[in-house]
SEVOMAR-872224 format. One record per atom (N, C-alpha, C): residue number from 1; residue in one letter; atom name; x, y, z. Coordinates in Angstrom, 1 decimal. Example, Ala and Ser with C-alpha at 12.3 -4.5 7.8 and 13.67 -1.06 7.14 Angstrom:
<rs>
R     k   r    a        u        v        w
R     1   a    N     13.2     -5.7      7.8
R     1   a   CA     12.3     -4.5      7.8
R     1   a    C     13.2     -3.3      7.8
R     2   s    N     12.8     -2.2      7.1
R     2   s   CA     13.7     -1.1      7.1
R     2   s    C     12.9      0.0      7.9
</rs>
This chain:
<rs>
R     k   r    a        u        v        w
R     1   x    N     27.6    -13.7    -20.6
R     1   x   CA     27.0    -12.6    -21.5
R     1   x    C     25.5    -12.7    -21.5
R     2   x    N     24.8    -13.9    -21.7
R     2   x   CA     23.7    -14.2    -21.4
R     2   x    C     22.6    -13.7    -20.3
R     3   x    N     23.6    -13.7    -19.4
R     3   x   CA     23.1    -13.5    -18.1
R     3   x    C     23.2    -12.0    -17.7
R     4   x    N     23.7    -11.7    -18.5
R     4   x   CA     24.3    -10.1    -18.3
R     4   x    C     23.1     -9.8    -18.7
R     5   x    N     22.8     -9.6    -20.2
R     5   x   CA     21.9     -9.5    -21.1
R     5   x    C     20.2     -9.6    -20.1
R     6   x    N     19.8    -10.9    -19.8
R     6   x   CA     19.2    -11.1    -18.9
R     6   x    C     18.6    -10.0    -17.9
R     7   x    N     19.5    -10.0    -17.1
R     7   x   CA     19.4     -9.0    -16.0
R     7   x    C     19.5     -7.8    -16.2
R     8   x    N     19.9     -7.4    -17.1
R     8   x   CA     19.7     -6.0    -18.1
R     8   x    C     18.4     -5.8    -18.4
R     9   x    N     17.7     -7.0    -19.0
R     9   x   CA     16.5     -6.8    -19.4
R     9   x    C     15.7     -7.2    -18.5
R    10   x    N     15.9     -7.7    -17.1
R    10   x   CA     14.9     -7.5    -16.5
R    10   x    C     14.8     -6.1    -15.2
R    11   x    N     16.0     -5.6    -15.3
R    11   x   CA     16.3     -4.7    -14.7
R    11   x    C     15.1     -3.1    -15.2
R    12   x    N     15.2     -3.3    -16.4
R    12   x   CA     14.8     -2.4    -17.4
R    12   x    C     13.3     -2.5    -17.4
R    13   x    N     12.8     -3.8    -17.3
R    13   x   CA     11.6     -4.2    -17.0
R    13   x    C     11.1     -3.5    -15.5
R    14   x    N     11.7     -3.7    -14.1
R    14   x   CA     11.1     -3.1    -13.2
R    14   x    C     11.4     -1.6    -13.4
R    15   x    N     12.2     -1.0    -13.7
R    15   x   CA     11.7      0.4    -13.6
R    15   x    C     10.8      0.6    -14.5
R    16   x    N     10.8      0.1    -15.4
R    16   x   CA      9.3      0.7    -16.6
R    16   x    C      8.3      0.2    -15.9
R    17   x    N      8.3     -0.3    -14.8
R    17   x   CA      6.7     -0.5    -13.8
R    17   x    C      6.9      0.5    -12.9
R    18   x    N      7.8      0.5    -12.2
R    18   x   CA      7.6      1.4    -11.5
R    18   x    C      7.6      2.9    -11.7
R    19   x    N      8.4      3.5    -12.9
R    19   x   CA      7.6      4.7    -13.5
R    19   x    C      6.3      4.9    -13.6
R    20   x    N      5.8      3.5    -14.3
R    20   x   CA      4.2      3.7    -14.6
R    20   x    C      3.3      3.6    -13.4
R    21   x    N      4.2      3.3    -12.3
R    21   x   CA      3.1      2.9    -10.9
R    21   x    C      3.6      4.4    -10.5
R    22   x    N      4.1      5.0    -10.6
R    22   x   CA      4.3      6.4    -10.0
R    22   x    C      3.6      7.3    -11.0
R    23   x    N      3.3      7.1    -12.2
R    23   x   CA      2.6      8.1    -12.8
R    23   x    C      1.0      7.7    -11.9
R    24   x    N      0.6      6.5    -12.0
R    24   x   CA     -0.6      6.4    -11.4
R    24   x    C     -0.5      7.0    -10.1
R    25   x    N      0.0      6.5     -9.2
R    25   x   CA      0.0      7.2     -8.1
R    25   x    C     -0.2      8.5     -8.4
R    26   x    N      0.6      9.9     -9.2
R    26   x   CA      0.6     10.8     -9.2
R    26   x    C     -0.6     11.3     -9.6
R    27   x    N     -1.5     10.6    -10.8
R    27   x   CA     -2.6     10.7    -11.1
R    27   x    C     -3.2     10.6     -9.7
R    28   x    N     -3.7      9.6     -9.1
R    28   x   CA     -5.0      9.6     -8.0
R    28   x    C     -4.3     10.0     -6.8
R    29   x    N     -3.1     10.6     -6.8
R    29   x   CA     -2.6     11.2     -5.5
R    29   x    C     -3.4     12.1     -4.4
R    30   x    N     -4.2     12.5     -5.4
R    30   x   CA     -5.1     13.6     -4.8
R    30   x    C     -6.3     13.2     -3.9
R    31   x    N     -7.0     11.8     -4.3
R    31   x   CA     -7.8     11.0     -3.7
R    31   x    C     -7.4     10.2     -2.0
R    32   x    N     -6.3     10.1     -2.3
R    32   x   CA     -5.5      9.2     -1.4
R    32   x    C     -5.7     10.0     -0.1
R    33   x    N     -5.3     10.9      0.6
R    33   x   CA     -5.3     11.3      1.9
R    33   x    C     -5.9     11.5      2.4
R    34   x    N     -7.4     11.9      1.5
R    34   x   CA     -9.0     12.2      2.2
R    34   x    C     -9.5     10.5      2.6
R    35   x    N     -9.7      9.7      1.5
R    35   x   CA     -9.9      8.6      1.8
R    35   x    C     -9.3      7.6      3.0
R    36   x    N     -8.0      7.7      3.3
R    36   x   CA     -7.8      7.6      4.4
R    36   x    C     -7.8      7.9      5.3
R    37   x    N     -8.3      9.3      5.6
R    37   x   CA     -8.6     10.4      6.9
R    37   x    C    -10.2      9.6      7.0
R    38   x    N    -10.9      9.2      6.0
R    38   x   CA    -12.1      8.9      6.4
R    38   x    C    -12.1      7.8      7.0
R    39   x    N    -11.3      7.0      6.4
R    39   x   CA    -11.2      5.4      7.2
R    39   x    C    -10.6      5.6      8.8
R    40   x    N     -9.8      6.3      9.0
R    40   x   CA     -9.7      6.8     10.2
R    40   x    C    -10.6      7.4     11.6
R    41   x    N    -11.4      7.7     10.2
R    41   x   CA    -12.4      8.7     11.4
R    41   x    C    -13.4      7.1     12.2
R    42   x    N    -13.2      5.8     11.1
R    42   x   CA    -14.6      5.0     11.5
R    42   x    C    -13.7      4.0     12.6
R    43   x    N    -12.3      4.2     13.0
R    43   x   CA    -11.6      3.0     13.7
R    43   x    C    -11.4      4.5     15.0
R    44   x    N    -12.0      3.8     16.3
R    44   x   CA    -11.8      4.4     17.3
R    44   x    C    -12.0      3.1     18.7
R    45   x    N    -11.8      3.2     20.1
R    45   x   CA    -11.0      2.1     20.6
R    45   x    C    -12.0      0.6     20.1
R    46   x    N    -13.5      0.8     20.5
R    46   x   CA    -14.0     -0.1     20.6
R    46   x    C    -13.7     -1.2     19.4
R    47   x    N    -14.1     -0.5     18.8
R    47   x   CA    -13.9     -1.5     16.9
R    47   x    C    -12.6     -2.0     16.9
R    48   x    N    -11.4     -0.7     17.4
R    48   x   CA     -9.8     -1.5     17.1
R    48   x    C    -10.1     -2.7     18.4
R    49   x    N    -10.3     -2.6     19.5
R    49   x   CA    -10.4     -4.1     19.7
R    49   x    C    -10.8     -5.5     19.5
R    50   x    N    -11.8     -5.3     18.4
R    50   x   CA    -12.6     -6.3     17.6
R    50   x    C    -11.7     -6.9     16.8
R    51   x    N    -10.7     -5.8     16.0
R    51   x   CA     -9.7     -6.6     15.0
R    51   x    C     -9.3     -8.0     15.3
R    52   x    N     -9.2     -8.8     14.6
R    52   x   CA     -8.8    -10.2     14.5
R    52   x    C     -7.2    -10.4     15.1
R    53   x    N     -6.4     -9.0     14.9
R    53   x   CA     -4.9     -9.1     14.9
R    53   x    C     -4.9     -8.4     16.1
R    54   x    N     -5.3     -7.9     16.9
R    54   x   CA     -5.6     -7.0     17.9
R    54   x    C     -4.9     -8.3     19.1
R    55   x    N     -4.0     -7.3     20.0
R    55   x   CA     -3.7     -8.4     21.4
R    55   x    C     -4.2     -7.9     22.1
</rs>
């Protein structure tokens, strides 16, 4: 029962984060796509081969 209880309450705990991480998201959603189109514009071949993770 303990355990039940438990996992009830931590079950309850991750969605009440992840609602609140989706309200944020929904807040700065709007920011998100531009800022990564810009980051995109600055990675073109030369630089992607500089990457550290690059083969």
């Amino acid at each position: 029962m303990l355990i039940s209880l438990l996992s009830r309450f931590y079950a309850a705990m991750i969605a009440a984060r992840q609602r609140k991480a989706t309200e944020e998201l929904k807040r700065h959603g709007i920011l998100l796509p531009f800022e990564l189109e810009q980051a995109g514009w600055k990675i073109n071949e030369r630089n992607e081969d500089s990457l550290p993770f690059a083969r």
